[in-house]
MIDOSE-1310 file (N, C-alpha, C; in nm, 2 decimals, decimal comma, always signed):
residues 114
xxxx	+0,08/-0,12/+0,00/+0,00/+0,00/+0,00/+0,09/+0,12/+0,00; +0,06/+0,23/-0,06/+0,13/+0,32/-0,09/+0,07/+0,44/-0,01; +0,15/+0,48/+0,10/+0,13/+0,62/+0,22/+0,06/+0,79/+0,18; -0,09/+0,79/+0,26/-0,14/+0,86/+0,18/-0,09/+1,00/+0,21
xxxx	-0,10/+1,11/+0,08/-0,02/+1,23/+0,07/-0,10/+1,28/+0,26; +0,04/+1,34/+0,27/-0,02/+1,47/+0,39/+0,04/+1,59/+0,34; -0,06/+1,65/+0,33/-0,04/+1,81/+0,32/-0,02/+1,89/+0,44; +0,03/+1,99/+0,45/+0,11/+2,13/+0,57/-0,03/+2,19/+0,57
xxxx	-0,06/+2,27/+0,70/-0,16/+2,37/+0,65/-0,18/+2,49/+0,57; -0,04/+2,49/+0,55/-0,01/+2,62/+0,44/-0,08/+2,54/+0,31; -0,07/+2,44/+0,28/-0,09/+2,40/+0,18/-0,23/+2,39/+0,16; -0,34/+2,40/+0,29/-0,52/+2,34/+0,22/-0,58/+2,45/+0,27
xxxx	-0,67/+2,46/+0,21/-0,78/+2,60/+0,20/-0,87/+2,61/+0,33; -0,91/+2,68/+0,37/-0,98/+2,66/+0,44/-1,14/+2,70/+0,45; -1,25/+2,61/+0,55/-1,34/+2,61/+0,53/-1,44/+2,71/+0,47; -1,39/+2,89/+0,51/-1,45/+2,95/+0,50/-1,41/+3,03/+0,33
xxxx	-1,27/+2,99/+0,27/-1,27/+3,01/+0,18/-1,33/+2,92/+0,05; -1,38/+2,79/+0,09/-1,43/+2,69/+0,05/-1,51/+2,74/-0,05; -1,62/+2,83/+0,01/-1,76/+2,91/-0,03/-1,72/+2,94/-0,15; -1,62/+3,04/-0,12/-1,54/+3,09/-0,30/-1,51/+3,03/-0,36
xxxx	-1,45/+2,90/-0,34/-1,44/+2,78/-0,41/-1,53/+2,78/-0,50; -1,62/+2,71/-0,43/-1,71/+2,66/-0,53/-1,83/+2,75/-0,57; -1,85/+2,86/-0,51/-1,92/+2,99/-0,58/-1,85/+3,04/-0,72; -1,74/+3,06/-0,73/-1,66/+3,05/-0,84/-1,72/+2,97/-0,94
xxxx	-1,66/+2,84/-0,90/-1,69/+2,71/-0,98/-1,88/+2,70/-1,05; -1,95/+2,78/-0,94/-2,09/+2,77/-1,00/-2,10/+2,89/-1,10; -2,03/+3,02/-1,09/-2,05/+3,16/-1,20/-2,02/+3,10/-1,29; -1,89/+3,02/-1,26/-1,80/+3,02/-1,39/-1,86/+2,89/-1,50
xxxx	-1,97/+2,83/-1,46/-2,07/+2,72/-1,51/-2,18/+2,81/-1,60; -2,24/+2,88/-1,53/-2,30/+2,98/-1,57/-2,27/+3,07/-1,71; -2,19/+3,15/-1,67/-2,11/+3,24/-1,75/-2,04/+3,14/-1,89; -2,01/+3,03/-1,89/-1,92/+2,93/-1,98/-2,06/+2,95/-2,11
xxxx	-2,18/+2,91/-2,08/-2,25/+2,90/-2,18/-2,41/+3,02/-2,21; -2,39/+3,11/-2,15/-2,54/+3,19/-2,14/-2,55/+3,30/-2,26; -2,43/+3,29/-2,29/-2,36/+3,40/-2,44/-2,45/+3,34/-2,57; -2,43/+3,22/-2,50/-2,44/+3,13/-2,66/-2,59/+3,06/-2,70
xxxx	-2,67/+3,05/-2,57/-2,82/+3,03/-2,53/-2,86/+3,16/-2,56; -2,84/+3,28/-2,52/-2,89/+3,41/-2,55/-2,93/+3,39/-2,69; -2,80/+3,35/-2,78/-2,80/+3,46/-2,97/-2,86/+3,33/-3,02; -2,91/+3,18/-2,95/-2,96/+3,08/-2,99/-3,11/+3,17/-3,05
xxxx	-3,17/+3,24/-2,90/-3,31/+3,24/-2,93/-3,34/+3,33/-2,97; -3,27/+3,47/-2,97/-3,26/+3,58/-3,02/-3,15/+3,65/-3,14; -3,06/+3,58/-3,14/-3,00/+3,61/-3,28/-2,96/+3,76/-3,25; -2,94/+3,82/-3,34/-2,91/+4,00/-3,35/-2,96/+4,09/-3,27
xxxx	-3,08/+4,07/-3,24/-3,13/+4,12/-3,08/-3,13/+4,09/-2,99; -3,02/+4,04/-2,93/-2,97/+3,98/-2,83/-2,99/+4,06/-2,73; -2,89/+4,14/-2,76/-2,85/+4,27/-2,67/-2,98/+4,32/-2,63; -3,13/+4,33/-2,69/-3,24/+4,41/-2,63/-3,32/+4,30/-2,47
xxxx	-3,26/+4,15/-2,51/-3,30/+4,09/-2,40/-3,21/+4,13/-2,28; -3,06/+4,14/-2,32/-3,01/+4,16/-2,17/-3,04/+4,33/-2,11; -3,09/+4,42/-2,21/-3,09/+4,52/-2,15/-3,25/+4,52/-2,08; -3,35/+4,41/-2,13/-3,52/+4,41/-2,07/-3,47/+4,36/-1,93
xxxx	-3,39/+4,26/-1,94/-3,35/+4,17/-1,83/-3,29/+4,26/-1,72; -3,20/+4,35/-1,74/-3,13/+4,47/-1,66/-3,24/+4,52/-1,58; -3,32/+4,62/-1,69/-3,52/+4,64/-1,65/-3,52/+4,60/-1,53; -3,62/+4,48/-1,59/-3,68/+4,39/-1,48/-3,62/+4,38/-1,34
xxxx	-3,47/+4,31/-1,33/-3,42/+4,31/-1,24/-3,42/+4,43/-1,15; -3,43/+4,56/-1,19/-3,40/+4,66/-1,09/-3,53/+4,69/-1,07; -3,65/+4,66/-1,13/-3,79/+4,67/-1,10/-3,84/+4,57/-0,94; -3,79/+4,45/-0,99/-3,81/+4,35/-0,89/-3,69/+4,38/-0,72
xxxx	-3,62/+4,47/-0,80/-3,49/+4,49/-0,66/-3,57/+4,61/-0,59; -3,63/+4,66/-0,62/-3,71/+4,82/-0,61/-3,79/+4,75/-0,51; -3,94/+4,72/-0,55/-4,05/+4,63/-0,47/-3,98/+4,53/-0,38; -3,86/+4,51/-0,40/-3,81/+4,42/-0,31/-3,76/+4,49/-0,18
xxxx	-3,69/+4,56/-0,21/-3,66/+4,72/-0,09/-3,75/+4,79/-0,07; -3,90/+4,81/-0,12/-3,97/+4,89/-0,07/-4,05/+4,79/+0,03; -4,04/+4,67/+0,02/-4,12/+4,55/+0,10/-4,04/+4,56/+0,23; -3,94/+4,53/+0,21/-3,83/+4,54/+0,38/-3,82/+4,64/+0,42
xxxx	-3,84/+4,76/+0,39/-3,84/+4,88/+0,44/-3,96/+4,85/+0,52; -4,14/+4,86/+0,49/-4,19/+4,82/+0,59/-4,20/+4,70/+0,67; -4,21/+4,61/+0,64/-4,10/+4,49/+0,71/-3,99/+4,43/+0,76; -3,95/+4,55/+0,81/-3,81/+4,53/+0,86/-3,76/+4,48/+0,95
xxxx	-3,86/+4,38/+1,10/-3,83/+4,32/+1,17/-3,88/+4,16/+1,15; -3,92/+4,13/+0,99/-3,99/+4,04/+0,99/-3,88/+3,91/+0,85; -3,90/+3,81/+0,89/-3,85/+3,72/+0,73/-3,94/+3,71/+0,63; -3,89/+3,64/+0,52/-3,97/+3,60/+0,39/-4,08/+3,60/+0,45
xxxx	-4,06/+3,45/+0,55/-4,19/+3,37/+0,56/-4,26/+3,43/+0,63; -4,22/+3,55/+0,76/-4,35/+3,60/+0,81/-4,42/+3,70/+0,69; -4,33/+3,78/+0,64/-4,40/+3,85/+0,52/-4,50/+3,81/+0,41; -4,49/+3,66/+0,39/-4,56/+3,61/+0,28/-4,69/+3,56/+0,35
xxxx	-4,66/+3,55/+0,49/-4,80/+3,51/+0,59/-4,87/+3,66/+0,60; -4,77/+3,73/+0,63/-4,88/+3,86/+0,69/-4,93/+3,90/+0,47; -4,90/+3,92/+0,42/-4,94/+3,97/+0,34/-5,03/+3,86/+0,29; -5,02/+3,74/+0,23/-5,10/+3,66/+0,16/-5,20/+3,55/+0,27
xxxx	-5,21/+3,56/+0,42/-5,26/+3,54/+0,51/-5,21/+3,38/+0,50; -5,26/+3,31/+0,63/-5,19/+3,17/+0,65/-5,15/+3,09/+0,53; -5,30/+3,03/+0,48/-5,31/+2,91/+0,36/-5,21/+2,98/+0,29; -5,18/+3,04/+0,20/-5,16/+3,13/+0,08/-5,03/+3,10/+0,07
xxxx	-5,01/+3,19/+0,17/-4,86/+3,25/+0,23/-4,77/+3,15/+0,25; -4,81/+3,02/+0,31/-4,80/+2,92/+0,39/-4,74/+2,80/+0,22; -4,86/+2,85/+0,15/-4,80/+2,73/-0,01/-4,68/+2,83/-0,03; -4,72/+2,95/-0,07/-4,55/+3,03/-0,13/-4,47/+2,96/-0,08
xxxx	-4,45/+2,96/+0,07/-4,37/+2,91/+0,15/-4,29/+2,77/+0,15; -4,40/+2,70/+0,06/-4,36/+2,57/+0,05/-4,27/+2,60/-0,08; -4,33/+2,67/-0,17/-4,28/+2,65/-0,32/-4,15/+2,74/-0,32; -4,13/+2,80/-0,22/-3,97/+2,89/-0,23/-3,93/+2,76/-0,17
xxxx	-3,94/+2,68/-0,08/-3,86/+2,62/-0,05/-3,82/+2,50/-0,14; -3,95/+2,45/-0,21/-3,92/+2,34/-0,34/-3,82/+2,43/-0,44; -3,81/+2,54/-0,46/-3,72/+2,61/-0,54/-3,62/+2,60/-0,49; -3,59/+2,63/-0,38/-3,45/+2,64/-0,31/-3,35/+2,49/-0,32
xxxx	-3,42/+2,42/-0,33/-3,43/+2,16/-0,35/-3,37/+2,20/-0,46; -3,43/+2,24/-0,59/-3,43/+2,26/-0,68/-3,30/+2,32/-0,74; -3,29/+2,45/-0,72/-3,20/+2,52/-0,72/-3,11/+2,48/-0,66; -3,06/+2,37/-0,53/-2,98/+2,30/-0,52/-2,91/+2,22/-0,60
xxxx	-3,00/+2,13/-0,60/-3,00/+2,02/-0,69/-2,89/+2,01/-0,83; -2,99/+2,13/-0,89/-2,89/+2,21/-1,00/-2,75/+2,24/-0,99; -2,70/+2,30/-0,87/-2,62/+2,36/-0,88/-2,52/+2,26/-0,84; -2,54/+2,15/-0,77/-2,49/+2,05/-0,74/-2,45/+1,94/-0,84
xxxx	-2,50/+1,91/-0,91/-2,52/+1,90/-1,06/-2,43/+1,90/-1,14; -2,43/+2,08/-1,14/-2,35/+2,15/-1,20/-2,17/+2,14/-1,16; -2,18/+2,14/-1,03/-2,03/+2,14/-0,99/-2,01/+2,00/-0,98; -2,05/+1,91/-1,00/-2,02/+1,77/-1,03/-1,95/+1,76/-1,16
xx	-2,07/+1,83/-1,29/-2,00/+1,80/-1,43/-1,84/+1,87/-1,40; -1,85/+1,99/-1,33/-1,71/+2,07/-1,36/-1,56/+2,00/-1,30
C-alpha cells in the first residue's frame, strides 16, 4: 500500500474560503454558456433581451426594498404570511422552499459536471 499524501496547513484552503471555491466554480458554469443560449433564441437582438433583463431586475430589486423597508423586523416567511394570510402565504412558503431543492439540486449538478 502506498502512504497517503499529507499536506502542511499552508498548503489546504480553508473552510470558509471553501464558499469561493465553489461559488466561483458555479458563475464560472453559468457564464461558460449563457452567451451562446442568448444569440440561440434571439439572434441579432440579443443585446435588447439583456438590457429588458437589466429592466426587470432593478424593478423586482425596487419592490423588493420597498417591501423590507416596511418589514423590517420580519423574514420572507413572516411576510408572505402577513401579506397573503396563512393558507396562501404558507404554499409560497412551501414552493420557495421546493425552489431552493431545486435550485440546489442544480447547482450540485452543475459542480459535479465541472
Amino acid at each position: 500500500m502506498t502512504k497517503p499524501i499529507q499536506l502542511s496547513p499552508k498548503d489546504m484552503i480553508s473552510a470558509y474560503l471553501l464558499f469561493f471555491v465553489i461559488h466561483g466554480a458555479q458563475v464560472g458554469v453559468g457564464i461558460q454558456g449563457f452567451q451562446r443560449i442568448v444569440y440561440q433564441d434571439a439572434r441579432q437582438d440579443a443585446w435588447i433581451s439583456v438590457l429588458l433583463a437589466g429592466i426587470a431586475s432593478h424593478i423586482v430589486t425596487f419592490f423588493m426594498i420597498k417591501t423590507l423597508e416596511i418589514y423590517s423586523s420580519n423574514d420572507l416567511y413572516g411576510i408572505q404570511q402577513d401579506i397573503f394570510g396563512k393558507w396562501i402565504g404558507n404554499l409560497f412558503n412551501a414552493m420557495y422552499v421546493l425552489y431552493c431543492f431545486v435550485a440546489f439540486f442544480s447547482v450540485l449538478r452543475n459542480y459535479i459536471e465541472v
